[in-house]
Backbone as a ProteinNet text record, in pm:
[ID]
protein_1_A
[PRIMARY]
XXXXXXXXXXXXXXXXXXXXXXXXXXXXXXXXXXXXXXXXXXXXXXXXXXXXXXXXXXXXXXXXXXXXXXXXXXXXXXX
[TERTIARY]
-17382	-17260.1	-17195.6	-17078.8	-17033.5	-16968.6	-16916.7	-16881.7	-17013	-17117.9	-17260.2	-17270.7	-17244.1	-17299.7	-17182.8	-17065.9	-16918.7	-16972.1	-17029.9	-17032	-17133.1	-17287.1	-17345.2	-17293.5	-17231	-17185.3	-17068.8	-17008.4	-16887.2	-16832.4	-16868.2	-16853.3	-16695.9	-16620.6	-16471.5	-16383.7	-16464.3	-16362.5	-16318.5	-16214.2	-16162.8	-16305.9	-16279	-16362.4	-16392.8	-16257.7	-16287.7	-16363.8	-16387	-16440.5	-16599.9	-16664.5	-16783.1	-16878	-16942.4	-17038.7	-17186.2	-17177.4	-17344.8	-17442.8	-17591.4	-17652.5	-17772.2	-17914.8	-18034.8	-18057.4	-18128.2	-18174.2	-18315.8	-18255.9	-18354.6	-18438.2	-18437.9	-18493.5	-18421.8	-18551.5	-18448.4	-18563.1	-18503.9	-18558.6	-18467.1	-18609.5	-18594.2	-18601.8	-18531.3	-18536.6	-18579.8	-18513.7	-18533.4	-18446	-18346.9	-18223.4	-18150.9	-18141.9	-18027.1	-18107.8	-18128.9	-18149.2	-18069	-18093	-18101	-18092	-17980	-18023.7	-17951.5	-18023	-17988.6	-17960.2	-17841	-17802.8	-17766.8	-17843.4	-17790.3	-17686.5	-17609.9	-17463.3	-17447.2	-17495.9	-17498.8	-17610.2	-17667.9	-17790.4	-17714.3	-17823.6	-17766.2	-17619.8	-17562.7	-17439.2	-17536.1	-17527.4	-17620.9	-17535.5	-17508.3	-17417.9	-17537.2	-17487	-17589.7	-17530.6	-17545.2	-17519.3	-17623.4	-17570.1	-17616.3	-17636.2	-17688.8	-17702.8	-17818.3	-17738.9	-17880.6	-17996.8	-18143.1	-18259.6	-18229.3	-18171.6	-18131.7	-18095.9	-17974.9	-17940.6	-18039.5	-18080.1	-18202.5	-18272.5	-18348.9	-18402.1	-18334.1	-18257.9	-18162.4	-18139.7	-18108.9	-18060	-18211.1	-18310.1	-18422.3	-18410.9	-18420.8	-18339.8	-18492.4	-18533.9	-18687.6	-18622	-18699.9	-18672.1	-18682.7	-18591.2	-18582.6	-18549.7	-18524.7	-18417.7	-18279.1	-18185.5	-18063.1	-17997.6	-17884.1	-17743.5	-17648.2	-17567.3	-17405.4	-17375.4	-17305.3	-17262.3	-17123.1	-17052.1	-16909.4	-16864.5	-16722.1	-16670.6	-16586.9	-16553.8	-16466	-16399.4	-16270.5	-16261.1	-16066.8	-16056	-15851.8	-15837.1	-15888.7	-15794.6	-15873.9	-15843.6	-15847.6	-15836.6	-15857.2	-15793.8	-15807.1	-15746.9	-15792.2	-15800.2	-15879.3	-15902.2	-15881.7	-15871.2	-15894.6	-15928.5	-15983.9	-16055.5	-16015.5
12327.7	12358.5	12486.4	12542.2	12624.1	12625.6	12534.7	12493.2	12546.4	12558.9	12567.8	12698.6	12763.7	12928.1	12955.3	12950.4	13000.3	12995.7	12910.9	12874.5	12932.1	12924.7	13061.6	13198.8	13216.9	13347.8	13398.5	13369.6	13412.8	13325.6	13188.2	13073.4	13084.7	13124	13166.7	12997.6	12871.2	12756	12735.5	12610.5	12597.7	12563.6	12620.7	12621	12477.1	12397	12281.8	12146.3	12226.4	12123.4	12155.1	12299.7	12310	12288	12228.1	12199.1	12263	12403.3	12385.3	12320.3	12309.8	12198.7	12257.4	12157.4	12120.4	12049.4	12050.8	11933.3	11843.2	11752.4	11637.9	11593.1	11529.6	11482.2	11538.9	11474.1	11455	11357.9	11265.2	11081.8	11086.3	11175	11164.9	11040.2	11017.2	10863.4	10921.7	10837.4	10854.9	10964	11006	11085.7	11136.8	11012.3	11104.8	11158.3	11168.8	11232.1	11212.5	11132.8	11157	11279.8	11337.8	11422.9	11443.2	11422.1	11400.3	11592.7	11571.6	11729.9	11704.7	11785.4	11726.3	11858.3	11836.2	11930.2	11933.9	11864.8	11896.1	11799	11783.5	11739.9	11558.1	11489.9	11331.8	11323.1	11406.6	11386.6	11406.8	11339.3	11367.1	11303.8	11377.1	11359.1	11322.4	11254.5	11212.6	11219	11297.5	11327.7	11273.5	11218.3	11155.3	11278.5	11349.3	11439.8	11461.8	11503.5	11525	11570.9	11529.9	11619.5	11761	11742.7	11882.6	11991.4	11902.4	11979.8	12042.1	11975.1	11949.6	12082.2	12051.3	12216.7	12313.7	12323.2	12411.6	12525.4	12472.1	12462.7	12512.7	12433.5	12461.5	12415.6	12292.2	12199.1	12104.1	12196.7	12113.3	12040.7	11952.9	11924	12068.9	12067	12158.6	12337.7	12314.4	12441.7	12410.3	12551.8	12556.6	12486.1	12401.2	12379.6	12329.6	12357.9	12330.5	12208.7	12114.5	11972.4	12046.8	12021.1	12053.1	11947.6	11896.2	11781.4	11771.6	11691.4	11697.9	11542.4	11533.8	11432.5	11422.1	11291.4	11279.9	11256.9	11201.7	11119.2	11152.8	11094.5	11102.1	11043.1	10935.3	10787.2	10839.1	10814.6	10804	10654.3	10650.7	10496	10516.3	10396.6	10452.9	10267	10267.4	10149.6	10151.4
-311.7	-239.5	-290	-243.1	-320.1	-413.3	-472.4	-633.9	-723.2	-690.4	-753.7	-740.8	-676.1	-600.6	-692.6	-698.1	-772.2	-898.5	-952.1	-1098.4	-1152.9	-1076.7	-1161.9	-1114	-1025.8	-1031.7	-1112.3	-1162.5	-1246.9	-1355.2	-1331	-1461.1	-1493.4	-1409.1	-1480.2	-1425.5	-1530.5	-1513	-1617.9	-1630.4	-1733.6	-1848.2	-1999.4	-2056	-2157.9	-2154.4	-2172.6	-2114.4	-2001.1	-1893.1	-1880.2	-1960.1	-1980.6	-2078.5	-2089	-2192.8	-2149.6	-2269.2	-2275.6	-2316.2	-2315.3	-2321	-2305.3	-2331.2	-2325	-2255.2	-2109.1	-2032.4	-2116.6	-2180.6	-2174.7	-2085.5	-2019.1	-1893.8	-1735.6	-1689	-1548.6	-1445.3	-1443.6	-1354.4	-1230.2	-1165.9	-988.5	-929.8	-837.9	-788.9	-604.6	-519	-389	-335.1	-358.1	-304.8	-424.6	-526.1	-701.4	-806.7	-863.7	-977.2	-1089.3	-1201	-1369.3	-1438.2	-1498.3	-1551	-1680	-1826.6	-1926.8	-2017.3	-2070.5	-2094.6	-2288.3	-2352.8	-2484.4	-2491.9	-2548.4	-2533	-2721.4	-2822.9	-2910.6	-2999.1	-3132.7	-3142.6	-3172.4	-3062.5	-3057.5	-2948.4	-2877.6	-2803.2	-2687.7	-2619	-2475.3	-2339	-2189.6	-2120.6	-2001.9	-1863.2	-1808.1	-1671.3	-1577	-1481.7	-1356.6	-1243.7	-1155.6	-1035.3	-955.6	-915.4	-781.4	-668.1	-526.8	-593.4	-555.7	-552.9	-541.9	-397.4	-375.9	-483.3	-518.5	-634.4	-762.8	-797.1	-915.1	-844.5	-767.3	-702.9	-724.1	-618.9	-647.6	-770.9	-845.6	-1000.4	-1059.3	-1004.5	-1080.9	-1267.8	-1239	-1369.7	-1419.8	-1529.2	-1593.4	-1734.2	-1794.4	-1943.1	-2023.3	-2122.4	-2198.2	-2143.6	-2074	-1991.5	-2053.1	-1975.8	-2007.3	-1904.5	-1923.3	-1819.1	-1883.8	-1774.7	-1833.3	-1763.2	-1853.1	-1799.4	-1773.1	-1627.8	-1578.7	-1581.3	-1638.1	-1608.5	-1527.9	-1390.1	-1320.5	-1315.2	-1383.9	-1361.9	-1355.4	-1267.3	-1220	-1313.4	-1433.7	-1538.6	-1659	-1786.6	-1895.4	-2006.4	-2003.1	-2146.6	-2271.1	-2330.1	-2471.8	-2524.6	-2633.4	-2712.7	-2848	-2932	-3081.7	-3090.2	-3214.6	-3246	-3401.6
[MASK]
+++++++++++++++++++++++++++++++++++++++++++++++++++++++++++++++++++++++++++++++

C-alpha cells in the first residue's frame, strides 16, 4: 500500500515506533504470512502480514527489515 512505498522512500516516522531487525523466518500460509524479525539478539517481533506483502518487500530469512509498530494504545505492566 502506500504506507509501504512512503516508508522505503523517506523512512521519516516516528523513530520510536521503528525497529531494525533480522528477518528470521518467514511461514507462508494461504493468504498471511509469518514473519519473524530479530530486532536485537533473542528479542524477536512477529508480524502477521499479506503474501503480497512479503513479495513486495522481497522479505527472505536473514535479510534486512524494519518491524513498524502501529498501535491505539499502550499498557504498561510490572510484576
Amino acid at each position: 500500500g502506500p504506507f509501504a512505498g512512503a516508508l522505503r522512500h523517506s523512512m521519516k516516522i516516528s523513530a520510536r515506533n521503528v525497529l531494525k531487525g533480522t528477518v528470521l523466518s518467514v511461514d507462508k500460509g494461504a493468504t498471511t504470512s509469518h514473519v519473524k524479525i530479530e530486532i536485537s539478539p533473542g528479542q524477536v517481533v512477529t508480524a502477521s502480514i499479506t503474501n503480497e506483502a512479503v513479495e513486495s518487500l522481497k522479505l527472505v530469512a536473514g535479510g534486512p527489515a524494519y518491524a513498524v509498530i502501529k498501535a491505539s494504545d499502550v499498557m504498561v505492566a510490572v510484576d
